[in-house]
PyMOL Python script that loads the backbone (N, CA, C, O; Angstrom):
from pymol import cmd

cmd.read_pdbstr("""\
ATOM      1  N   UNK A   1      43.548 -98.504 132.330  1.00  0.00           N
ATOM      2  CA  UNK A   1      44.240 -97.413 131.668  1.00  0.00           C
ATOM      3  C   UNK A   1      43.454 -96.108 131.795  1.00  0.00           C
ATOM      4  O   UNK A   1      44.130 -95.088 131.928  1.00  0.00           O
ATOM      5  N   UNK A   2      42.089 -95.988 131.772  1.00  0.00           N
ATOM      6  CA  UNK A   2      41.254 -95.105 131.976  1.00  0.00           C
ATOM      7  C   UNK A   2      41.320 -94.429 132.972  1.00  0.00           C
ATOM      8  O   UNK A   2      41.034 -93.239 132.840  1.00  0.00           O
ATOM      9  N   UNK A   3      41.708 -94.918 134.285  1.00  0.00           N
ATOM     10  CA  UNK A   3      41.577 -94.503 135.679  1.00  0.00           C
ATOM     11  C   UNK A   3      42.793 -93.839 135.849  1.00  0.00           C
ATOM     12  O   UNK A   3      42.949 -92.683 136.242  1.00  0.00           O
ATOM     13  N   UNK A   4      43.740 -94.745 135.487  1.00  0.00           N
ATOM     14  CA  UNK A   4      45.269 -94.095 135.325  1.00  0.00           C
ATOM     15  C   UNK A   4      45.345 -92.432 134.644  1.00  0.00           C
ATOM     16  O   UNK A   4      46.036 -91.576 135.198  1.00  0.00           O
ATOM     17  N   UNK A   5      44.683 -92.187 133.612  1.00  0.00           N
ATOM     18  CA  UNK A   5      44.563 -91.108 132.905  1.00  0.00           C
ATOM     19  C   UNK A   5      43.457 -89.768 133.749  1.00  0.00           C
ATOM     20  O   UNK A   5      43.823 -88.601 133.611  1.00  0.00           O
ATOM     21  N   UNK A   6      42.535 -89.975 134.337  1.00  0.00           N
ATOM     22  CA  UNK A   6      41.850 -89.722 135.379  1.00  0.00           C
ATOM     23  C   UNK A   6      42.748 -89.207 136.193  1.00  0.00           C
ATOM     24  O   UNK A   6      42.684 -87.997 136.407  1.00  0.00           O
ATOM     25  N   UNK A   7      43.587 -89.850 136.710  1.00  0.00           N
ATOM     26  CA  UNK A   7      44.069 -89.957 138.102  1.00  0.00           C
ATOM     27  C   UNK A   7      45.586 -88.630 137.769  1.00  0.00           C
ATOM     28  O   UNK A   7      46.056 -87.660 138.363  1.00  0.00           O
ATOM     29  N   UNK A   8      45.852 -89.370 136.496  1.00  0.00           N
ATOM     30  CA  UNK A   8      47.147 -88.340 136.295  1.00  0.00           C
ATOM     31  C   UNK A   8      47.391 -87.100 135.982  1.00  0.00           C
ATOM     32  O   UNK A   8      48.336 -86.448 136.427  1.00  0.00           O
ATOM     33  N   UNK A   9      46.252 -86.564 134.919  1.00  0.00           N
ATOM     34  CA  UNK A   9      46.003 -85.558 134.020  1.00  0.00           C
ATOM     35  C   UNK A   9      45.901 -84.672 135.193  1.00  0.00           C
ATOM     36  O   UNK A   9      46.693 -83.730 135.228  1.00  0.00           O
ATOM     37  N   UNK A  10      44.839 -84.848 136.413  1.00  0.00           N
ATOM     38  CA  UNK A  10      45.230 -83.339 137.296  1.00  0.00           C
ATOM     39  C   UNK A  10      46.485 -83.215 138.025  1.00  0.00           C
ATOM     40  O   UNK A  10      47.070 -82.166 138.297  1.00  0.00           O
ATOM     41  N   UNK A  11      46.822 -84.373 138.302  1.00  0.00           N
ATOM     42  CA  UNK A  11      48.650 -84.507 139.097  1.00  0.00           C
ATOM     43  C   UNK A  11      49.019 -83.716 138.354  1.00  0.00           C
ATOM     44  O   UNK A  11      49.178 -82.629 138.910  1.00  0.00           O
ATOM     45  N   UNK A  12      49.396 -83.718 136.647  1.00  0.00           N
ATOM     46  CA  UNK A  12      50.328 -83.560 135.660  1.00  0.00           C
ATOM     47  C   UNK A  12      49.549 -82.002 136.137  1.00  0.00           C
ATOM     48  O   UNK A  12      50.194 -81.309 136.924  1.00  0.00           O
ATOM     49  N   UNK A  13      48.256 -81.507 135.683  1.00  0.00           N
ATOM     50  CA  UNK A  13      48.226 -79.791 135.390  1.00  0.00           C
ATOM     51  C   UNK A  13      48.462 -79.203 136.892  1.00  0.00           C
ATOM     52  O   UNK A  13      48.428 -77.973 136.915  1.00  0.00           O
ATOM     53  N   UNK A  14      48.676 -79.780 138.054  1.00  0.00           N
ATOM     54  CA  UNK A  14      49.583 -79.169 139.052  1.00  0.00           C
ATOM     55  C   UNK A  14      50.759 -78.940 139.093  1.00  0.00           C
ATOM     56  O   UNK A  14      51.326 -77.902 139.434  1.00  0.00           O
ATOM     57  N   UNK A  15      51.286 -80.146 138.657  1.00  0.00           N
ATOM     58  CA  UNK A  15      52.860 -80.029 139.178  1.00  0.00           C
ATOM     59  C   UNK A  15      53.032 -78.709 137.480  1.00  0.00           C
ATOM     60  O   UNK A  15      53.893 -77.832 137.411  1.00  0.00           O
ATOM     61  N   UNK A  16      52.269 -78.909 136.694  1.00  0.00           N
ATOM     62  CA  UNK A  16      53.047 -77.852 135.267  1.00  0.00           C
ATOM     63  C   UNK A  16      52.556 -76.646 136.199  1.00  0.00           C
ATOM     64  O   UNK A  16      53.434 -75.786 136.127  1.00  0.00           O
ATOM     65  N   UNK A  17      51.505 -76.210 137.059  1.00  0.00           N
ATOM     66  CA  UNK A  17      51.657 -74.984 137.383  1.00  0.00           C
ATOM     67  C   UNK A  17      52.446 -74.600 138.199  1.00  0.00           C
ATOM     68  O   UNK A  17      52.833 -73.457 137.957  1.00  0.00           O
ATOM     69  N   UNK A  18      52.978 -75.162 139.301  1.00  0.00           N
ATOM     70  CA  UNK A  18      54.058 -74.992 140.200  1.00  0.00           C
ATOM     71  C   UNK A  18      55.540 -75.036 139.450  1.00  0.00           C
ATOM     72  O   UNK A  18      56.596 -74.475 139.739  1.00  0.00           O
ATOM     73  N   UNK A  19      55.224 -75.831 138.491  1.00  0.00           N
ATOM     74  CA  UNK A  19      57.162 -75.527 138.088  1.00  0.00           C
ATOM     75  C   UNK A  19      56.867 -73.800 137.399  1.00  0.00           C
ATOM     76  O   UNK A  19      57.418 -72.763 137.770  1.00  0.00           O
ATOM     77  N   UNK A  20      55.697 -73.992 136.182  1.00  0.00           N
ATOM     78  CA  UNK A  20      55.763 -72.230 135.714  1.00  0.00           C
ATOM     79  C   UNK A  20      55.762 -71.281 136.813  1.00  0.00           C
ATOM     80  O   UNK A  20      56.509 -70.316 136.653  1.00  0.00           O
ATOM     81  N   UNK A  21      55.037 -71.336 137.988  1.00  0.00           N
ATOM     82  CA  UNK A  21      55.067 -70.060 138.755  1.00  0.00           C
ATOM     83  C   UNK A  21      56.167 -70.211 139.476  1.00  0.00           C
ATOM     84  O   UNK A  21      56.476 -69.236 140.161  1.00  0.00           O
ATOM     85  N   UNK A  22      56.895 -71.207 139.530  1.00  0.00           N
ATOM     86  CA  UNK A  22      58.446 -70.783 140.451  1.00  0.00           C
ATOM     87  C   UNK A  22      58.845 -70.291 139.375  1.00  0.00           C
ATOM     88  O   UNK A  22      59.295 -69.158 139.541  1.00  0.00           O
ATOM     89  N   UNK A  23      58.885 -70.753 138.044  1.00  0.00           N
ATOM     90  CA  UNK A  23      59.684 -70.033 137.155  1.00  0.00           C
ATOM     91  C   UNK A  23      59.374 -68.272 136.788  1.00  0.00           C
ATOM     92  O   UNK A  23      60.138 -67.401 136.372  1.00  0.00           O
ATOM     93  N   UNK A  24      58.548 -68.252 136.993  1.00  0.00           N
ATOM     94  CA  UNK A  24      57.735 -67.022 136.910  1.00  0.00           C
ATOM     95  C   UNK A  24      58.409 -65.977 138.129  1.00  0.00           C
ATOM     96  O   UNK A  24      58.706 -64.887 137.638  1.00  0.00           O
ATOM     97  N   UNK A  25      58.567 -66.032 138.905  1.00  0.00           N
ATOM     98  CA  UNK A  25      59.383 -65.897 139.801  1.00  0.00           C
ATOM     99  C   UNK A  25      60.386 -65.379 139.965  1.00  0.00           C
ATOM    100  O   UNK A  25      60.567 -64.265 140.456  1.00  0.00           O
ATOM    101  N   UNK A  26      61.276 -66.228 139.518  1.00  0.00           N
ATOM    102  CA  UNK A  26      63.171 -66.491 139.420  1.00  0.00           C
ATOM    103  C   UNK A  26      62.470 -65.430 138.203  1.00  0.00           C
ATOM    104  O   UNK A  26      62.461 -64.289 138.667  1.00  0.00           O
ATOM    105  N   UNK A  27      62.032 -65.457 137.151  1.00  0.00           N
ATOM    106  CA  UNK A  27      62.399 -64.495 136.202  1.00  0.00           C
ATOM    107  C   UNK A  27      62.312 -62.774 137.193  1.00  0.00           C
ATOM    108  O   UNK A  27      63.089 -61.820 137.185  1.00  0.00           O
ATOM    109  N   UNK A  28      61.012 -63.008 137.945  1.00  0.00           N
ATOM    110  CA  UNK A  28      60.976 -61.047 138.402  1.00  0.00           C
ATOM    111  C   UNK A  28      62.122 -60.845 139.231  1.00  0.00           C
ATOM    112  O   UNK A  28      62.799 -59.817 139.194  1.00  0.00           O
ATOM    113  N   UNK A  29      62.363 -61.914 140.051  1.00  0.00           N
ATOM    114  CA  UNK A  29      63.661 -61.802 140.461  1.00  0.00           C
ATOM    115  C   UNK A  29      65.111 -61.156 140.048  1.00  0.00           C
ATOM    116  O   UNK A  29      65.747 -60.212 140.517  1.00  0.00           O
ATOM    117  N   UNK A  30      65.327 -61.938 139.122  1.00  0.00           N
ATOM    118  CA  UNK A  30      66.683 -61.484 138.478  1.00  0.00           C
ATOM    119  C   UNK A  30      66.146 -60.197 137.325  1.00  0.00           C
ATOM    120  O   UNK A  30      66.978 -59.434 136.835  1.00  0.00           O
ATOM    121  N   UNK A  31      64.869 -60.109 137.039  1.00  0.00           N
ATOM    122  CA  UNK A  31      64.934 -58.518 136.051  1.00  0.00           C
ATOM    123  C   UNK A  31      64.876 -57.319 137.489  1.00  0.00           C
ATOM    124  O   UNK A  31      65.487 -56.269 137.287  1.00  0.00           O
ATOM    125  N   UNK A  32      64.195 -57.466 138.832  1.00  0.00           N
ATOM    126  CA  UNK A  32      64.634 -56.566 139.406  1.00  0.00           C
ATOM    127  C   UNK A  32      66.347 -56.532 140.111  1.00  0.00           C
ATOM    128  O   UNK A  32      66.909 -55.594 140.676  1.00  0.00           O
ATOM    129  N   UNK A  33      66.765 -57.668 139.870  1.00  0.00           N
ATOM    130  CA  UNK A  33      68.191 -57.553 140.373  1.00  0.00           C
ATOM    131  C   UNK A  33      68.946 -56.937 138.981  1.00  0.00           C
ATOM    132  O   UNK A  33      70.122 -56.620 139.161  1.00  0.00           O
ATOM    133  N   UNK A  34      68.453 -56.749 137.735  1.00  0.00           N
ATOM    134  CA  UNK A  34      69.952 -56.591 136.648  1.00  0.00           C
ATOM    135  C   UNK A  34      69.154 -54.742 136.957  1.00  0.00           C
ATOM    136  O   UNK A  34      69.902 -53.771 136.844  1.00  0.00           O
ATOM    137  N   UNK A  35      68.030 -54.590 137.232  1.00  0.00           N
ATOM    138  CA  UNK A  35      67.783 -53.245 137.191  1.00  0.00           C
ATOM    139  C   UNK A  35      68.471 -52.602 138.024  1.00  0.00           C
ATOM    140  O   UNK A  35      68.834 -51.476 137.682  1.00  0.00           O
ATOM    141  N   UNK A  36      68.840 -53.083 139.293  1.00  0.00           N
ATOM    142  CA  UNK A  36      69.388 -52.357 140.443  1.00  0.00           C
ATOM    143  C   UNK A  36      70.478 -52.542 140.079  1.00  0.00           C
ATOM    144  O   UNK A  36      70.983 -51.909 141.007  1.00  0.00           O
ATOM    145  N   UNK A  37      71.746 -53.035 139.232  1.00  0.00           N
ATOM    146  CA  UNK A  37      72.894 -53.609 139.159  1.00  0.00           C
ATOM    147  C   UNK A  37      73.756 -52.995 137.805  1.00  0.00           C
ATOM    148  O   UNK A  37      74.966 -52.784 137.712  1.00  0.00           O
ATOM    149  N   UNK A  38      72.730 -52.801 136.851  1.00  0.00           N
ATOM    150  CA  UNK A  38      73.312 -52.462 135.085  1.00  0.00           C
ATOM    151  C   UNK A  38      72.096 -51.451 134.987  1.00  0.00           C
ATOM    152  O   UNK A  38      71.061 -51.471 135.654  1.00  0.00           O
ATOM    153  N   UNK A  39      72.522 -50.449 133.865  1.00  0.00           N
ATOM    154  CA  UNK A  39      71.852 -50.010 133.091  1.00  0.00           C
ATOM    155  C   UNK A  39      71.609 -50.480 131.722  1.00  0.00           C
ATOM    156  O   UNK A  39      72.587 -50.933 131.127  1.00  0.00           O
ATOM    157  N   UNK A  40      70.296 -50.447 131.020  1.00  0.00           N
ATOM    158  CA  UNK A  40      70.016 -50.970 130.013  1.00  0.00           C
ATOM    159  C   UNK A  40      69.401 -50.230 129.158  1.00  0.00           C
ATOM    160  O   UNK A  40      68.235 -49.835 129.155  1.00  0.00           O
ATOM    161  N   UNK A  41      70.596 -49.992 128.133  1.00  0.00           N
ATOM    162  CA  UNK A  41      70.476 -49.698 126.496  1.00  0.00           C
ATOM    163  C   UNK A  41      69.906 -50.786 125.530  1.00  0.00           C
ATOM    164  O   UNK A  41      70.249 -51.968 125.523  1.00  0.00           O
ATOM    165  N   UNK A  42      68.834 -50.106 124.587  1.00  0.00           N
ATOM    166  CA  UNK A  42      68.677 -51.052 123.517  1.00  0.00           C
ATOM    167  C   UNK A  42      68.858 -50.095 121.737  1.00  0.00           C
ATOM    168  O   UNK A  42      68.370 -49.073 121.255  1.00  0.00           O
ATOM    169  N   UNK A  43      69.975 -51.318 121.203  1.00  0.00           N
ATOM    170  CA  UNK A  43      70.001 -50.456 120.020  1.00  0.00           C
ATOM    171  C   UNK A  43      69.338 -51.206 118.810  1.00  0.00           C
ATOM    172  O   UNK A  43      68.651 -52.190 119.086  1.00  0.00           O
ATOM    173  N   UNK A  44      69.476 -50.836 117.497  1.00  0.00           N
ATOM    174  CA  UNK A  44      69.657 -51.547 116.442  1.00  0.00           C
ATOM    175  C   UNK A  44      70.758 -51.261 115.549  1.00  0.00           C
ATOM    176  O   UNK A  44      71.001 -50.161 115.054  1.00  0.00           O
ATOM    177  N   UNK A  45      71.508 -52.503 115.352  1.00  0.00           N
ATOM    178  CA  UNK A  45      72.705 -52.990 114.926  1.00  0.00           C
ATOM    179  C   UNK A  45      72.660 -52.941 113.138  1.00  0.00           C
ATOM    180  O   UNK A  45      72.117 -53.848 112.507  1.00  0.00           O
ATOM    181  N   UNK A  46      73.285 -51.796 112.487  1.00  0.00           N
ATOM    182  CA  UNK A  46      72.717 -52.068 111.084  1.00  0.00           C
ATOM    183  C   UNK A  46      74.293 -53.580 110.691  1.00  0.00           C
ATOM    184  O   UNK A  46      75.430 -53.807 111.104  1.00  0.00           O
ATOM    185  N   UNK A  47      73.262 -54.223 109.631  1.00  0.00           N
ATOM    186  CA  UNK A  47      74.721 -55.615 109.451  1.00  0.00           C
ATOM    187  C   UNK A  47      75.021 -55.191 107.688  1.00  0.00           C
ATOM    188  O   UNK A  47      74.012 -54.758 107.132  1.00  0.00           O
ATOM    189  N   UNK A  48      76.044 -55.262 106.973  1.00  0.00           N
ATOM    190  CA  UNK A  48      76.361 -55.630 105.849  1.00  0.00           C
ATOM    191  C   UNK A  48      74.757 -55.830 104.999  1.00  0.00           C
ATOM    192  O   UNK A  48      74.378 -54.787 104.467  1.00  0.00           O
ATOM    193  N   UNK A  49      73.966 -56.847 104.861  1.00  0.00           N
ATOM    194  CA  UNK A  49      73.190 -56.621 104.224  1.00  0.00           C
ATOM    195  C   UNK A  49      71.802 -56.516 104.343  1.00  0.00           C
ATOM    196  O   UNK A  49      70.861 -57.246 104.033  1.00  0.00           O
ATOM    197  N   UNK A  50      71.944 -55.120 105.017  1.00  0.00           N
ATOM    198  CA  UNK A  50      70.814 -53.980 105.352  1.00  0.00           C
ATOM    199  C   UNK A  50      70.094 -54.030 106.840  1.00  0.00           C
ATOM    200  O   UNK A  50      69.969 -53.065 107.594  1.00  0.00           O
ATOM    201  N   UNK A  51      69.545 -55.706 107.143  1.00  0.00           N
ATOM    202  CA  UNK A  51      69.192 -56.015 108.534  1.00  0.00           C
ATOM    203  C   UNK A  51      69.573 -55.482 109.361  1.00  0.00           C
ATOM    204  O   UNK A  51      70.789 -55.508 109.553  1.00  0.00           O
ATOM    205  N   UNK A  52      68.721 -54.755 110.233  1.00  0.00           N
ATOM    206  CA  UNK A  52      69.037 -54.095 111.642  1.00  0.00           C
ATOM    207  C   UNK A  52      68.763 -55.388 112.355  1.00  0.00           C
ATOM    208  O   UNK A  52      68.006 -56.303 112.030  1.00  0.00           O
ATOM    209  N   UNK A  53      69.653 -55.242 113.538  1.00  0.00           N
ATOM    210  CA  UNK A  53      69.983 -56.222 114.198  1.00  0.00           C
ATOM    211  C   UNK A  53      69.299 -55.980 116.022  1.00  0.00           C
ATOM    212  O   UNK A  53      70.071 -55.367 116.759  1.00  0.00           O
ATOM    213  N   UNK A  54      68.566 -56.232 116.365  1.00  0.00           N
ATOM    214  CA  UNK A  54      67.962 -55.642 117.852  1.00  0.00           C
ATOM    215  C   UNK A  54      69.055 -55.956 118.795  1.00  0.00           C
ATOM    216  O   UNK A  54      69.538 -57.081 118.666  1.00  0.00           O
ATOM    217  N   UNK A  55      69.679 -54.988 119.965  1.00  0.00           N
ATOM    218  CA  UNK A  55      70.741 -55.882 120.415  1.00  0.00           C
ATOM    219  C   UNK A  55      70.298 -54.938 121.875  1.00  0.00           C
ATOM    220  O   UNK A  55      69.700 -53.879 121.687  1.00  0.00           O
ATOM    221  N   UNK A  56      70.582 -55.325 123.140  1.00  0.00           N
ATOM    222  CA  UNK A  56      70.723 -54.906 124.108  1.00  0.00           C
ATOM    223  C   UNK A  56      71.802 -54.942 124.730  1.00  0.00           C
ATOM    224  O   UNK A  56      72.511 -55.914 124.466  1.00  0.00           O
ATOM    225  N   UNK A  57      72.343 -53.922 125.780  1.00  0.00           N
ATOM    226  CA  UNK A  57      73.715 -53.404 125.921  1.00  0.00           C
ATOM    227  C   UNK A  57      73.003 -53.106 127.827  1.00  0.00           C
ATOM    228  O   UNK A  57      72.150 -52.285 128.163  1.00  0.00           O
ATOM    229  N   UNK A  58      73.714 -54.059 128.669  1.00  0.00           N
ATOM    230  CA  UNK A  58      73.908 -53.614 129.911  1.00  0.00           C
ATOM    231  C   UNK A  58      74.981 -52.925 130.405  1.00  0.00           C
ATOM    232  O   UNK A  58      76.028 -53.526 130.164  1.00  0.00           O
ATOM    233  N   UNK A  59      75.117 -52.013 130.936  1.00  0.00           N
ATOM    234  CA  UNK A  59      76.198 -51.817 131.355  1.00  0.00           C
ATOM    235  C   UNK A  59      76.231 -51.680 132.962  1.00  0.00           C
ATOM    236  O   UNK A  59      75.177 -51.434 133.549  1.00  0.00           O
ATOM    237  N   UNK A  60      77.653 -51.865 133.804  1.00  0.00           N
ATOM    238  CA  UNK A  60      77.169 -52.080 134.836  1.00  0.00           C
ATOM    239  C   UNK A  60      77.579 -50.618 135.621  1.00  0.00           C
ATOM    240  O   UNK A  60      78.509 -49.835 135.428  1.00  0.00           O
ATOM    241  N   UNK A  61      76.675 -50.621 136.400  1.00  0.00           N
ATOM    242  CA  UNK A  61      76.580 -49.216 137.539  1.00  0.00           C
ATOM    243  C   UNK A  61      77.777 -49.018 138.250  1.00  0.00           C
ATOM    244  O   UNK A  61      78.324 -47.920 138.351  1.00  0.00           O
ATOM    245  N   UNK A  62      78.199 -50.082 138.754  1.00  0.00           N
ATOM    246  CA  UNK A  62      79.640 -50.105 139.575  1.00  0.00           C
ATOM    247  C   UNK A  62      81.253 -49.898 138.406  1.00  0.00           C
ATOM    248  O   UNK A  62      81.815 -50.720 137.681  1.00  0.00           O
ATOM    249  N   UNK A  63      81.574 -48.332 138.717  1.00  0.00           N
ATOM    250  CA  UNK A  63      82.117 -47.991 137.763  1.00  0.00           C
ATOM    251  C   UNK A  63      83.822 -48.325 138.570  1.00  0.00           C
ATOM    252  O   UNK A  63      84.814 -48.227 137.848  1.00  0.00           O
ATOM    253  N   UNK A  64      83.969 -48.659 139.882  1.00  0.00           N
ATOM    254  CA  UNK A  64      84.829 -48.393 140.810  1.00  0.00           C
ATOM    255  C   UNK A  64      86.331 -49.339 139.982  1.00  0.00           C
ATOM    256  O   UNK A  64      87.491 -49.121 140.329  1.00  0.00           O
ATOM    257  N   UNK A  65      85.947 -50.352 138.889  1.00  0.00           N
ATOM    258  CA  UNK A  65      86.523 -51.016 138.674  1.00  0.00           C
ATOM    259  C   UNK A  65      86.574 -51.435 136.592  1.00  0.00           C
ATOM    260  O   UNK A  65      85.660 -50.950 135.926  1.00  0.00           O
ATOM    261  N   UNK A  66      87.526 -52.187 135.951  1.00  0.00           N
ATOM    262  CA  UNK A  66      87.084 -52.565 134.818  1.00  0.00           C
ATOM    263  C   UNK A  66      86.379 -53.744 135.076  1.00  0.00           C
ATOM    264  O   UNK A  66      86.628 -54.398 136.089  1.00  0.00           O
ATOM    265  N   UNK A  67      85.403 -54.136 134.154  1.00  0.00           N
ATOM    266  CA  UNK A  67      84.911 -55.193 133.918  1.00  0.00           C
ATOM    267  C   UNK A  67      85.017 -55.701 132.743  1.00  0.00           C
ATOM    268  O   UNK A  67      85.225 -54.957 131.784  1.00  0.00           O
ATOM    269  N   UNK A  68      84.913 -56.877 132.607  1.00  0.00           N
ATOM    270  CA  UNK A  68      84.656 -58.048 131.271  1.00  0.00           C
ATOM    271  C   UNK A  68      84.177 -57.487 130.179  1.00  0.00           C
ATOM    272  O   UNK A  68      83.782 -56.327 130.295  1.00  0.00           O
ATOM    273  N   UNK A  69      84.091 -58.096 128.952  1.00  0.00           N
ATOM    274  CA  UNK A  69      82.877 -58.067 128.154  1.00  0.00           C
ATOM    275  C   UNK A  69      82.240 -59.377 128.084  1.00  0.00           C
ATOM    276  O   UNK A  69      83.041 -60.304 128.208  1.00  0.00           O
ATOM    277  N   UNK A  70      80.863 -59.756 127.899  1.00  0.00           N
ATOM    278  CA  UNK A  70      80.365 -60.738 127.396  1.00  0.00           C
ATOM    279  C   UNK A  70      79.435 -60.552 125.900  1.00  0.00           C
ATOM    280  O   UNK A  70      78.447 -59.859 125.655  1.00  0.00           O
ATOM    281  N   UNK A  71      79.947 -61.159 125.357  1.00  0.00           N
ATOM    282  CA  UNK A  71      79.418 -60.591 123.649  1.00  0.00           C
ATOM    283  C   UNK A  71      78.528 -62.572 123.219  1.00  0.00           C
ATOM    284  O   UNK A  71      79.002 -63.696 123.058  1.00  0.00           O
ATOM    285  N   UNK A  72      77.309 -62.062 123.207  1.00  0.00           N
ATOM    286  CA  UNK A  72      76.662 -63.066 122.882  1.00  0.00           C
ATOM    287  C   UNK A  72      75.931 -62.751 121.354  1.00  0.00           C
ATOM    288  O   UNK A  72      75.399 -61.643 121.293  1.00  0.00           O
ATOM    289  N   UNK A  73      75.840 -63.657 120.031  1.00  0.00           N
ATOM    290  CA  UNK A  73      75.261 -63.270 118.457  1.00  0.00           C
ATOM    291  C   UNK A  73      74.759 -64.537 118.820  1.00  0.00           C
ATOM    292  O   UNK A  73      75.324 -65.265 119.636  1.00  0.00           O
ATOM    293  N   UNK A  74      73.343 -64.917 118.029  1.00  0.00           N
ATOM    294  CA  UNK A  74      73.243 -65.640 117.527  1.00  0.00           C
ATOM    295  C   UNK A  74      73.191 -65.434 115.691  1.00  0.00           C
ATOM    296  O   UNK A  74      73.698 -64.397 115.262  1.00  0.00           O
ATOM    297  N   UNK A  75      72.719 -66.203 114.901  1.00  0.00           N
ATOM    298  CA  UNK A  75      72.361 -66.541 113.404  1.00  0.00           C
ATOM    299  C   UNK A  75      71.096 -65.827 113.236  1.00  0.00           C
ATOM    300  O   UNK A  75      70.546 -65.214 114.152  1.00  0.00           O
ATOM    301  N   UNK A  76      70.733 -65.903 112.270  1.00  0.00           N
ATOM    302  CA  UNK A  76      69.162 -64.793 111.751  1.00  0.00           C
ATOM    303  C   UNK A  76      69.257 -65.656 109.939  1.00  0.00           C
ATOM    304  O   UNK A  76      70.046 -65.995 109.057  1.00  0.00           O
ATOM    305  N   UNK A  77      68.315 -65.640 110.185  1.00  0.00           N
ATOM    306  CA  UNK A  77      67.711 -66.287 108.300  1.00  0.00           C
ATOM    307  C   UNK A  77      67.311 -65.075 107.506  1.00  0.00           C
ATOM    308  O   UNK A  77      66.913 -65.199 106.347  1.00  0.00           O
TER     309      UNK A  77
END
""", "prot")
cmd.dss("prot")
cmd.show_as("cartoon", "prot")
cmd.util.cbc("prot")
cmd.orient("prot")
């Protein structure tokens, strides 16, 4: 069991760095793609009882057409 643990623990802290730095990645990726694509507003949302609410607002550059909305809330304690 000893050797097994030896043997695995550096397997295991490789493969965790290769999945974070692809992930690391795909993230600069898609923040330089929404930059070239939307503009980005950030407001605060006052709610009913008093909480400002942090919310960000893309909007997209390509005006040639209408687009969607996508309206995402979560809950707050």
């Amino acid at each position: 069991m000893h050797r097994f643990r030896r043997a695995f623990c550096p397997l295991a802290w490789v493969l965790l760095w290769v999945v974070s730095s692809r992930a690391l990645a795909a993230v600069g990726t898609n923040t330089a793609w929404l930059a070239e694509h939307y503009t980005k507003y950030e407001h605060r949302i006052p709610m009913r009882d008093g909480v400002r609410l942090f919310t960000r607002v893309y909007v997209p550059k390509d005006d040639s057409q209408l687009w969607p909305i996508l309206l995402t809330r979560t809950p707050y304690a």
